[in-house]
py3Dmol code that shows the C-alpha trace and the ligand (Angstrom):
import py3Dmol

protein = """\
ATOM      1  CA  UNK A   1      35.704  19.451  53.147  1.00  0.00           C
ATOM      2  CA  UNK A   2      37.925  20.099  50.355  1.00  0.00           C
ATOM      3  CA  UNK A   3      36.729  21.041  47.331  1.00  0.00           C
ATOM      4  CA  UNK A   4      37.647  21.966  43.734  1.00  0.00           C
ATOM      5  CA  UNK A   5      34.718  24.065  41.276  1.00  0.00           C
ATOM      6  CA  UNK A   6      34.953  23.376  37.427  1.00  0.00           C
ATOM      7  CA  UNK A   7      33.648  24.141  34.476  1.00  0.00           C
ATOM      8  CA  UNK A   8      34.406  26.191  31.417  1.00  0.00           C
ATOM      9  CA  UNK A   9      34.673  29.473  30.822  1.00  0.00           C
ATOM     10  CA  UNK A  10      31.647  31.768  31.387  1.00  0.00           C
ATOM     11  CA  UNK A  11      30.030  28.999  33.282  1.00  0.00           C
ATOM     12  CA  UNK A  12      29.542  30.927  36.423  1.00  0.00           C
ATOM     13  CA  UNK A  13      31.902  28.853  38.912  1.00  0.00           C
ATOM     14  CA  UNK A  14      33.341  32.057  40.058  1.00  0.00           C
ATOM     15  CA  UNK A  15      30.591  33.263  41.847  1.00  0.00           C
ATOM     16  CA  UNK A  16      29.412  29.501  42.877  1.00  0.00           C
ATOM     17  CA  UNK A  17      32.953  29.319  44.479  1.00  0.00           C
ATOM     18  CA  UNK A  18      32.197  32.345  46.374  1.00  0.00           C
ATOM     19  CA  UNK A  19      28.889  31.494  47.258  1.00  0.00           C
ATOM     20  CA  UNK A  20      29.808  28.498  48.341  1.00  0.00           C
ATOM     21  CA  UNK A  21      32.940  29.825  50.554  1.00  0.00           C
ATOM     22  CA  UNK A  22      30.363  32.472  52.663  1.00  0.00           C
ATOM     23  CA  UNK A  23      27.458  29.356  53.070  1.00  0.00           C
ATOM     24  CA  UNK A  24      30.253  26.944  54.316  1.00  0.00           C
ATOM     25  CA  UNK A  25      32.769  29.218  55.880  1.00  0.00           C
ATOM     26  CA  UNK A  26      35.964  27.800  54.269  1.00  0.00           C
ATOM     27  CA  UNK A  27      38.121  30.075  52.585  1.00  0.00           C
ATOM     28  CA  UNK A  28      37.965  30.488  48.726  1.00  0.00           C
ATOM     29  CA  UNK A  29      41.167  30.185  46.566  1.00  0.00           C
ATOM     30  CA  UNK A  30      40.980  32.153  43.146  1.00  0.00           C
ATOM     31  CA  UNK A  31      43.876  31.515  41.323  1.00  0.00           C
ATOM     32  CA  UNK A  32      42.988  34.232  39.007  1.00  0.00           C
ATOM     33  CA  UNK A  33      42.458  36.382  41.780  1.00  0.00           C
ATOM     34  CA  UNK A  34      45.458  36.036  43.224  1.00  0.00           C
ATOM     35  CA  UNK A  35      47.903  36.502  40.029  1.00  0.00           C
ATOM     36  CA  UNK A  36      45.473  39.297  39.144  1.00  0.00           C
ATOM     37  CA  UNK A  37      46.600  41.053  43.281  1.00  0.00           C
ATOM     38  CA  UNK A  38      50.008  40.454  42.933  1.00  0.00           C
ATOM     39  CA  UNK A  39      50.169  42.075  38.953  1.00  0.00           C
ATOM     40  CA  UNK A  40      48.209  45.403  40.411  1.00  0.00           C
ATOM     41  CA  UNK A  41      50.574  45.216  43.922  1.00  0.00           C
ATOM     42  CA  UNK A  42      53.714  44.847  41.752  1.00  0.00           C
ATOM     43  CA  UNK A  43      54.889  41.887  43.937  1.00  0.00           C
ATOM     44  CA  UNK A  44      57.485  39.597  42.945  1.00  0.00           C
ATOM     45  CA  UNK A  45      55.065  37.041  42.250  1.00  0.00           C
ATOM     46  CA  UNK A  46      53.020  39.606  40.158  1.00  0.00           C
ATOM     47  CA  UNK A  47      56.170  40.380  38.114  1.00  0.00           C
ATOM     48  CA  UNK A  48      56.819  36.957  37.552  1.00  0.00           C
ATOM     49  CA  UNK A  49      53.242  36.104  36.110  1.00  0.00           C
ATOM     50  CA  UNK A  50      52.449  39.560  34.467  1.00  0.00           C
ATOM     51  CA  UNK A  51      54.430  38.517  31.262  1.00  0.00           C
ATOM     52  CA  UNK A  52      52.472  35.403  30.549  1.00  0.00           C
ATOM     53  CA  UNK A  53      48.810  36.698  31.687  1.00  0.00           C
ATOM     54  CA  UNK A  54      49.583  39.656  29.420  1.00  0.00           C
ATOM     55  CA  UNK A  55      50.055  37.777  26.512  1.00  0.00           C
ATOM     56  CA  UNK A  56      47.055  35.211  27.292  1.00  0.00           C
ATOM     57  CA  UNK A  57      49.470  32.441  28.357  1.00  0.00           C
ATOM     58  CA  UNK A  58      49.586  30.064  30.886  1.00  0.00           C
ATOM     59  CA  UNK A  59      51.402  30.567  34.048  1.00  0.00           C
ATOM     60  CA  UNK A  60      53.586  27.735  34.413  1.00  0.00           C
ATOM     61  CA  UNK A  61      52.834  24.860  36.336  1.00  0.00           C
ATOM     62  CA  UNK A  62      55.079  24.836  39.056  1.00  0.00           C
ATOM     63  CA  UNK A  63      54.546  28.199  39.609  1.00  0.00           C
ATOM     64  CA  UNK A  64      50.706  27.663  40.210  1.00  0.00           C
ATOM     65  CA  UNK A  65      50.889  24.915  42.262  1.00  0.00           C
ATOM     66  CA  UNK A  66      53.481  26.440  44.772  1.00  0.00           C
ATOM     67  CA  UNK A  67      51.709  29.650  44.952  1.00  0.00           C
ATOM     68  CA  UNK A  68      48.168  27.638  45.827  1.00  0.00           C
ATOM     69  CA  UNK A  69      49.870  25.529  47.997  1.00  0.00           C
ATOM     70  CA  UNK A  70      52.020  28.493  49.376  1.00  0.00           C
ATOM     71  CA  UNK A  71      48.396  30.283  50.098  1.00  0.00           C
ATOM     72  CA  UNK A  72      46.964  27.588  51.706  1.00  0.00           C
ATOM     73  CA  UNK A  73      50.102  26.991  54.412  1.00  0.00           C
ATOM     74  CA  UNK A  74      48.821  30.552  55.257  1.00  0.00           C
ATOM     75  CA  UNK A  75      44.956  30.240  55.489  1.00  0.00           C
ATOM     76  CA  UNK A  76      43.125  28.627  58.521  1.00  0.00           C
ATOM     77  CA  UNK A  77      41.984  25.372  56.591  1.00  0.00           C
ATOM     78  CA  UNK A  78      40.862  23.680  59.246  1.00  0.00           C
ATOM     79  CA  UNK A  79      37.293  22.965  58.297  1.00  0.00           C
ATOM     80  CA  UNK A  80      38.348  23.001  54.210  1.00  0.00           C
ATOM     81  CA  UNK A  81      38.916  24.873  51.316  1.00  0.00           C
ATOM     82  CA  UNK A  82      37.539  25.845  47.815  1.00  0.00           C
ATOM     83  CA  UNK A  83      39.648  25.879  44.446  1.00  0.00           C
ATOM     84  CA  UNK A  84      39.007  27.786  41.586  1.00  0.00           C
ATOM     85  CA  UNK A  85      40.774  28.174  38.821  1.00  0.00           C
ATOM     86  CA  UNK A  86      42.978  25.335  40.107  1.00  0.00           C
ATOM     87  CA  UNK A  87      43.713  22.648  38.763  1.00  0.00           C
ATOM     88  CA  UNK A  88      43.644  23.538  35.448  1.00  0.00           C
ATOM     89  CA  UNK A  89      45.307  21.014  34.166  1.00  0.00           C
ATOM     90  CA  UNK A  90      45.916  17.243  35.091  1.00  0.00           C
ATOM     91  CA  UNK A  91      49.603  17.657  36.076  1.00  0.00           C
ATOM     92  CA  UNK A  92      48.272  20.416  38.285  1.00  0.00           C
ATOM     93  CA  UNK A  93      45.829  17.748  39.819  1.00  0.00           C
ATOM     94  CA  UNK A  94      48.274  15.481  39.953  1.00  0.00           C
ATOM     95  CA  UNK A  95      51.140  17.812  41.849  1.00  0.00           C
ATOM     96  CA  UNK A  96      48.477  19.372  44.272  1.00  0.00           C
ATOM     97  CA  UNK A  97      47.360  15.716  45.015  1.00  0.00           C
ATOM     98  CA  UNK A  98      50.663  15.277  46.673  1.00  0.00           C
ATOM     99  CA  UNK A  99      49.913  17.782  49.510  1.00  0.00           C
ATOM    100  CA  UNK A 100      46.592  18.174  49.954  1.00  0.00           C
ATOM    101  CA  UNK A 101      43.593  15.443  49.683  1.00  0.00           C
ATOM    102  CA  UNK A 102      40.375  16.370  47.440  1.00  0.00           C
ATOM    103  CA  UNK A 103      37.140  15.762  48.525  1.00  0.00           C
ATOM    104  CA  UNK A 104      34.759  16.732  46.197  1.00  0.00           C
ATOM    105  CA  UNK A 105      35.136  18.119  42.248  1.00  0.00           C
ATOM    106  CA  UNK A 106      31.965  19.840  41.584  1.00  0.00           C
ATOM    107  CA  UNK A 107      31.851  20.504  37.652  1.00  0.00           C
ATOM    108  CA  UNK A 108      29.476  22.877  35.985  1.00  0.00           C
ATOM    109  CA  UNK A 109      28.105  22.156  32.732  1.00  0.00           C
ATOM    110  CA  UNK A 110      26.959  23.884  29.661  1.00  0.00           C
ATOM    111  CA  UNK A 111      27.403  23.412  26.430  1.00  0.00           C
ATOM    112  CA  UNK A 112      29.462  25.409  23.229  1.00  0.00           C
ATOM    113  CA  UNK A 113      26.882  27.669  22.618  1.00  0.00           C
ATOM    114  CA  UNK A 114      26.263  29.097  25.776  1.00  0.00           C
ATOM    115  CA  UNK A 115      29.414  29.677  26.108  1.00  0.00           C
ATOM    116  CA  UNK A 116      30.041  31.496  22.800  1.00  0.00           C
ATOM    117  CA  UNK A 117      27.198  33.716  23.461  1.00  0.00           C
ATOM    118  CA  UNK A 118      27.398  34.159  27.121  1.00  0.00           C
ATOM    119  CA  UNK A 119      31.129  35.683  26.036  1.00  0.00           C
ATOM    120  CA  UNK A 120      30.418  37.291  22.508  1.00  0.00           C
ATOM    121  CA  UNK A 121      27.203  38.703  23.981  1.00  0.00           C
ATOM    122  CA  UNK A 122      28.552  40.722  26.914  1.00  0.00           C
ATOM    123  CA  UNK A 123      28.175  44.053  26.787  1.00  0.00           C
ATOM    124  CA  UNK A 124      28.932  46.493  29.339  1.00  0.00           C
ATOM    125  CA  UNK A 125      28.644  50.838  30.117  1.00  0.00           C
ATOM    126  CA  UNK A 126      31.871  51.984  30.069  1.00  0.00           C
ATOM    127  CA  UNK A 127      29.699  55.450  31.992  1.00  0.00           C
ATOM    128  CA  UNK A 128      28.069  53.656  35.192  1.00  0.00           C
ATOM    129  CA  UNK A 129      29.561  49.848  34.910  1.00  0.00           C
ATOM    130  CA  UNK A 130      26.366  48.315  34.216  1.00  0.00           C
ATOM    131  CA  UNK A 131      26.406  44.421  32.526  1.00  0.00           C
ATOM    132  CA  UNK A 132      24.280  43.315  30.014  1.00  0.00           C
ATOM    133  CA  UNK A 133      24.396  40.175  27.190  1.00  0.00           C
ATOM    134  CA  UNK A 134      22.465  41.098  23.722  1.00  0.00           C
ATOM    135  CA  UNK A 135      21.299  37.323  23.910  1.00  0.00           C
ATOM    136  CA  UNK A 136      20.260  37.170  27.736  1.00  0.00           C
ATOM    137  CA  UNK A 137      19.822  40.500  29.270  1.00  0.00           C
ATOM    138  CA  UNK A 138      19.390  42.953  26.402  1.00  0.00           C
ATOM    139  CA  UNK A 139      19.040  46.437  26.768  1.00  0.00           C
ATOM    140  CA  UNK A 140      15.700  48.147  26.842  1.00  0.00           C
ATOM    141  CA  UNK A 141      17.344  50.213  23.878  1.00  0.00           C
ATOM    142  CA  UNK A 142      19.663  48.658  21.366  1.00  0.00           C
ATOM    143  CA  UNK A 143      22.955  49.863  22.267  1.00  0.00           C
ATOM    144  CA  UNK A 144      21.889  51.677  25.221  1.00  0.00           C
ATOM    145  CA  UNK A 145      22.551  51.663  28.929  1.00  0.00           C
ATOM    146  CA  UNK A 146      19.052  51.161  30.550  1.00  0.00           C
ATOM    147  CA  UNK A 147      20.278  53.194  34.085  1.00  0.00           C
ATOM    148  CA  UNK A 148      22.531  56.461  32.362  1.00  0.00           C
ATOM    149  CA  UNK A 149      21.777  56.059  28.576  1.00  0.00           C
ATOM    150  CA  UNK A 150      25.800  55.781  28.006  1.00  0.00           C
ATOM    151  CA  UNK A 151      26.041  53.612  24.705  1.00  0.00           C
ATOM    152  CA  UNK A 152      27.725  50.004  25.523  1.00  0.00           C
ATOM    153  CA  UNK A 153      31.038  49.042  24.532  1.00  0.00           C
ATOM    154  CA  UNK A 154      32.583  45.077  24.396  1.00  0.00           C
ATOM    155  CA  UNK A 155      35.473  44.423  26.183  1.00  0.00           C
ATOM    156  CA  UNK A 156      38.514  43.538  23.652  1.00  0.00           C
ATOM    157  CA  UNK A 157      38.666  40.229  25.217  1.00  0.00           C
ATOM    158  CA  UNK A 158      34.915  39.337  24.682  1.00  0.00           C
ATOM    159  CA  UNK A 159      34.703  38.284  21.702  1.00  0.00           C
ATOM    160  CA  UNK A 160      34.104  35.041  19.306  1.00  0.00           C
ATOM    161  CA  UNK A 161      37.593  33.984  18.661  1.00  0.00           C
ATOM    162  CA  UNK A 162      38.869  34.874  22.247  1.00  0.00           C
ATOM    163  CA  UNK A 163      35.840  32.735  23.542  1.00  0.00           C
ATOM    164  CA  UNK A 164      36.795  29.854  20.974  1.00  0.00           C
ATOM    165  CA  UNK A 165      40.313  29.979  21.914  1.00  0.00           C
ATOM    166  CA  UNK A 166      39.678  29.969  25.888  1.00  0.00           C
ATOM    167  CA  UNK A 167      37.178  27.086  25.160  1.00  0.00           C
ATOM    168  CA  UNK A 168      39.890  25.178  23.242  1.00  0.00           C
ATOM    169  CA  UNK A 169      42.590  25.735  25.659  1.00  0.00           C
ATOM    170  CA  UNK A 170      39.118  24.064  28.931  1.00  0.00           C
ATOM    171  CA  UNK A 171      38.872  21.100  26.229  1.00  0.00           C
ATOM    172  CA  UNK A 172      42.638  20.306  26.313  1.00  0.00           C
ATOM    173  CA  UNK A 173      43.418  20.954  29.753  1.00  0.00           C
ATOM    174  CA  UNK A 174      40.398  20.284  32.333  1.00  0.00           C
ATOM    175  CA  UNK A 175      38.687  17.727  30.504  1.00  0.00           C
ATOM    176  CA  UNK A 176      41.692  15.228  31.822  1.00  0.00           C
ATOM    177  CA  UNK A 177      41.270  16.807  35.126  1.00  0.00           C
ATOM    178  CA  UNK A 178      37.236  16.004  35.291  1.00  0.00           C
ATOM    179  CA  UNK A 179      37.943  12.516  34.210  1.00  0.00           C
ATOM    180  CA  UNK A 180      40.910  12.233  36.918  1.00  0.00           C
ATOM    181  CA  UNK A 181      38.199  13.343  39.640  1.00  0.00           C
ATOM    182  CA  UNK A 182      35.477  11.185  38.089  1.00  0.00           C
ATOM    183  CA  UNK A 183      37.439   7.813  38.098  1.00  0.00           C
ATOM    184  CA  UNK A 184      37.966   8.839  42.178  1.00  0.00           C
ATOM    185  CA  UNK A 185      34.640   8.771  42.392  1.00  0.00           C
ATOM    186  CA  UNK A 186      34.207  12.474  43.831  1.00  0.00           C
ATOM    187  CA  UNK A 187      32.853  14.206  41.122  1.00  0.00           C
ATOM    188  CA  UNK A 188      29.450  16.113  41.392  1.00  0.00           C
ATOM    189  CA  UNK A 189      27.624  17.104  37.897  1.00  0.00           C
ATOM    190  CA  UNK A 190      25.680  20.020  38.574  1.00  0.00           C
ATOM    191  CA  UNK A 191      23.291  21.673  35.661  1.00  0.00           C
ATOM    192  CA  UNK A 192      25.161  25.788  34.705  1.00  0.00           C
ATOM    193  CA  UNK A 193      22.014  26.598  32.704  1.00  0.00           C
ATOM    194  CA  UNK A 194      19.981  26.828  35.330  1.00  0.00           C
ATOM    195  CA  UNK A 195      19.848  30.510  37.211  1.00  0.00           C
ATOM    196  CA  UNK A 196      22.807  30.738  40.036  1.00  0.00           C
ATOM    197  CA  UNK A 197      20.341  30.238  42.404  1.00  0.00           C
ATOM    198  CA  UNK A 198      19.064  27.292  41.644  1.00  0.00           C
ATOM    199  CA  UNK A 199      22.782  26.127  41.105  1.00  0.00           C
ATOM    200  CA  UNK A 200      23.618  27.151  44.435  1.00  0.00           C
ATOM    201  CA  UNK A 201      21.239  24.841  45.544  1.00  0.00           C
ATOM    202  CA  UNK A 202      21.970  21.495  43.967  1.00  0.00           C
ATOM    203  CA  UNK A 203      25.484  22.314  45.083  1.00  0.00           C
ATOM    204  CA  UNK A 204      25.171  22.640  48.750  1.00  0.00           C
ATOM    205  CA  UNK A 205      21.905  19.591  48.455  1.00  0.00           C
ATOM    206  CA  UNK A 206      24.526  17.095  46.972  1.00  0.00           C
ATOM    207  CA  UNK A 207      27.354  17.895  48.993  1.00  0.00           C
ATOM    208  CA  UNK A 208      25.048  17.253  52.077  1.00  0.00           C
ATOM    209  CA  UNK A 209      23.465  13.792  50.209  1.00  0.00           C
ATOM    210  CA  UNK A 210      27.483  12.850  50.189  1.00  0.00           C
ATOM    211  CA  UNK A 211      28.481  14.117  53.665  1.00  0.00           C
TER     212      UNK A 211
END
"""
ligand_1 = """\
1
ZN
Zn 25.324 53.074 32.355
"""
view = py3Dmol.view(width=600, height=400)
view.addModel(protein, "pdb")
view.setStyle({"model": 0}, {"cartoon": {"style": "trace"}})
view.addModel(ligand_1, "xyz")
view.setStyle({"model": 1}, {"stick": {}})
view.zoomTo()
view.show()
């Protein structure tokens, strides 16, 4: 089974995509990953991206879809695949739809807000590399790292205009995508507020209800 996660940012499909990859035994494609490999392994490819991802662009789109197609000419696909990250964008879709045959588009939803404060509220010890979120998880101690004391720092990036600007850039892009999978008929709606658990599980119960 082939199959693409969505959803905006912060809405967890990361680790679904990796859950889901271990409980099916299909390799998992993170686009992100991958540019992020080839930028720390100085690779040709990572040279070529590192400009754009630096500066919060996007990688163009023929570069993306060679280098996922490109990875999955390599990969024993036999039994399927998992996308994240990918497509991002419907001429993405459209391109990778050339090559290889979706089967399923599982999006996960949540709204603006969680978003914002699922971003804006992250805060992490820079000391022991404990996570928290000031909305979700606070600290027992304002400020305060709960296992080593360290006082919390944000990350540059996680903040309210970063998280407005990545949320912009979902609403352009993937919506079209979503809608391209929907009108196939292969898209799966699953509820991102819930806990990942409970995520994990309508996933994997509605991909067997299609099977
Ligand atoms: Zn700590």
């Amino acid at each position: 089974m082939n199959i693409v996660i969505l959803g905006s940012p912060a809405s967890g499909k990361g680790t679904q995509a990796s859950k889901l990859s271990k409980e099916l035994e299909i390799p998992n494609i993170s686009i992100g990953n991958i540019f992020r490999e080839n930028i720390e392994l100085n690779t040709q490819l990572g040279k070529l991206v590192k400009p754009y991802i630096t500066k919060g662009k996007l990688v163009p789109d023929e570069i993306t879809t060679r280098v996922v197609i490109e990875k999955l000419s390599e990969l024993n696909i036999n039994s399927g695949f998992i996308l994240d990250g990918f497509p991002r964008n419907l001429a993405q879709a459209k391109a990778f739809q050339q090559y290889y045959n979706i089967d399923k588009a599982i999006l996960i939803e949540i709204d603006d807000e969680t978003v914002m404060r699922r971003i804006s509220g992250r805060r992490i010890c820079p000391n022991c590399g404990a996570i928290y979120n000031i909305y979700y998880e606070p600290p027992k101690y304002e400020n305060r790292c709960d296992i080593c004391g360290h006082p919390l720092i944000r990350r540059k990036d996680d903040n309210e205009q970063t998280a407005m600007k990545r949320l912009k850039d979902y609403k352009e892009n993937t919506l079209p995508v979503i809608e391209f999978y929907d009108e196939k008929g292969i898209l799966i709606r699953v509820n991102g507020l819930n806990s990942p658990d409970e995520i994990f599980d309508e996933i994997t119960k509605s991909l067997t209800r299609v099977r």
